[in-house]
C-alpha positions in Angstrom: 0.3 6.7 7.7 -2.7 4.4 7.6 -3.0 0.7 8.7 -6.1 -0.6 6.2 -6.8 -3.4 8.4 -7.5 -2.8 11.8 -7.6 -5.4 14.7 -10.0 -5.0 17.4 -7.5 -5.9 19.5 -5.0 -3.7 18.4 -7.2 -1.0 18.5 -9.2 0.9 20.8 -12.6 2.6 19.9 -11.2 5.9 19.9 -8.5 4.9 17.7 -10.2 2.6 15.4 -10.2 5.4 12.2 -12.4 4.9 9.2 -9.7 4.9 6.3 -10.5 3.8 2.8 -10.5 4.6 -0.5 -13.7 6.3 -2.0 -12.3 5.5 -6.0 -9.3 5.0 -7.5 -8.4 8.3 -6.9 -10.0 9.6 -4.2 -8.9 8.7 0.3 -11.3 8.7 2.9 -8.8 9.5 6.3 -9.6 10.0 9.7 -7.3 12.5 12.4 -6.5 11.0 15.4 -9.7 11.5 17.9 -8.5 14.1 19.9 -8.2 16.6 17.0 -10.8 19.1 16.7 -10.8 21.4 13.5 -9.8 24.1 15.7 -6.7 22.8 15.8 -3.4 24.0 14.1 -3.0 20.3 13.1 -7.1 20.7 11.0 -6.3 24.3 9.9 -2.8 22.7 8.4 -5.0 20.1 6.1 -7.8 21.8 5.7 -6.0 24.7 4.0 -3.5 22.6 2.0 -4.3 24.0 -1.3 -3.5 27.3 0.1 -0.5 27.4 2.1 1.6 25.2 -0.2 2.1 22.0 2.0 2.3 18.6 0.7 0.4 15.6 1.7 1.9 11.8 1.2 -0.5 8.7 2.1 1.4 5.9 3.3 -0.5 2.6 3.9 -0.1 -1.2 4.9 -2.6 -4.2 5.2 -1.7 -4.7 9.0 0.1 -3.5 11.6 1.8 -6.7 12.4 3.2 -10.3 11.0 2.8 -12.4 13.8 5.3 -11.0 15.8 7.1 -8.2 12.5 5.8 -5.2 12.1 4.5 -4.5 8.3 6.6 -1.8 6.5 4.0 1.2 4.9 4.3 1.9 1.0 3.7 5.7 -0.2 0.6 5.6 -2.8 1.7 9.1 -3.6 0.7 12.9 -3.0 -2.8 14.0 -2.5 -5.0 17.0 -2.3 -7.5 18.5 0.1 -10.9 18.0 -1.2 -13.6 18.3 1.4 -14.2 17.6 5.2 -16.6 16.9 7.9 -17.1 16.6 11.6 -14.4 17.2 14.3 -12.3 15.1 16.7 -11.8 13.3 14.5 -12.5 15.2 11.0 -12.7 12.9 8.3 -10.9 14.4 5.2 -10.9 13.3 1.8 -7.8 13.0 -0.1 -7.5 13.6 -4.4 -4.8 11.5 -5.0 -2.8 12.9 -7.8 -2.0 9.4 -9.4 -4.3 6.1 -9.0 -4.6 4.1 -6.2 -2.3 0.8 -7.0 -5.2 -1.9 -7.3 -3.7 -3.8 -3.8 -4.8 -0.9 -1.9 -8.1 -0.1 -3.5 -8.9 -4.3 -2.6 -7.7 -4.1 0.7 -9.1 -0.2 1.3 -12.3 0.0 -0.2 -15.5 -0.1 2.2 -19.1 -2.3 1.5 
């Protein structure tokens, strides 16, 4: 689950994760910043192509509304491809389908 937007003040440093989209069909995503690649929680992602597991993104432009909280909408499955660092390890995604053209304007990085 990935908010696109992120508010500084919603947001602390250490939970201020890069996530956007590379391409149409390719998800940059961040773990949270306590997650090493050690971790049972890596090794699950990392090895996704192996042991069978699926991956759904889930996104939204904001967290909140003023005071509502903004609902996430499922872009689809995706596919390990490649990581890189640790606490947090950045992964990118293969999404199976296209990105719908909302997210890749909202998720896509200068």
């Amino acid at each position: 689950m990935v908010t696109l937007n992120k508010s500084d003040k919603d947001n602390l440093l250490s939970t201020n994760y890069r996530d956007y989209s590379i391409k149409e069909e390719q998800f940059h995503w961040q773990t949270q910043s306590i997650t090493s690649v050690e971790s049972a929680t890596c090794q699950r992602y990392i090895n996704q192509p192996h042991n069978g597991n699926r991956v759904l993104i889930f996104v939204r432009d904001y967290k909140k509304e003023g005071q509502a909280a903004i609902p996430y909408t499922c872009i689809g499955l995706a596919d390990y491809v490649s990581h890189y660092g640790s606490a947090p390890l950045s992964i990118v995604w293969k999404m199976r389908e296209p990105m719908p053209g909302f997210v890749l304007k909202e998720a896509v990085t200068v």
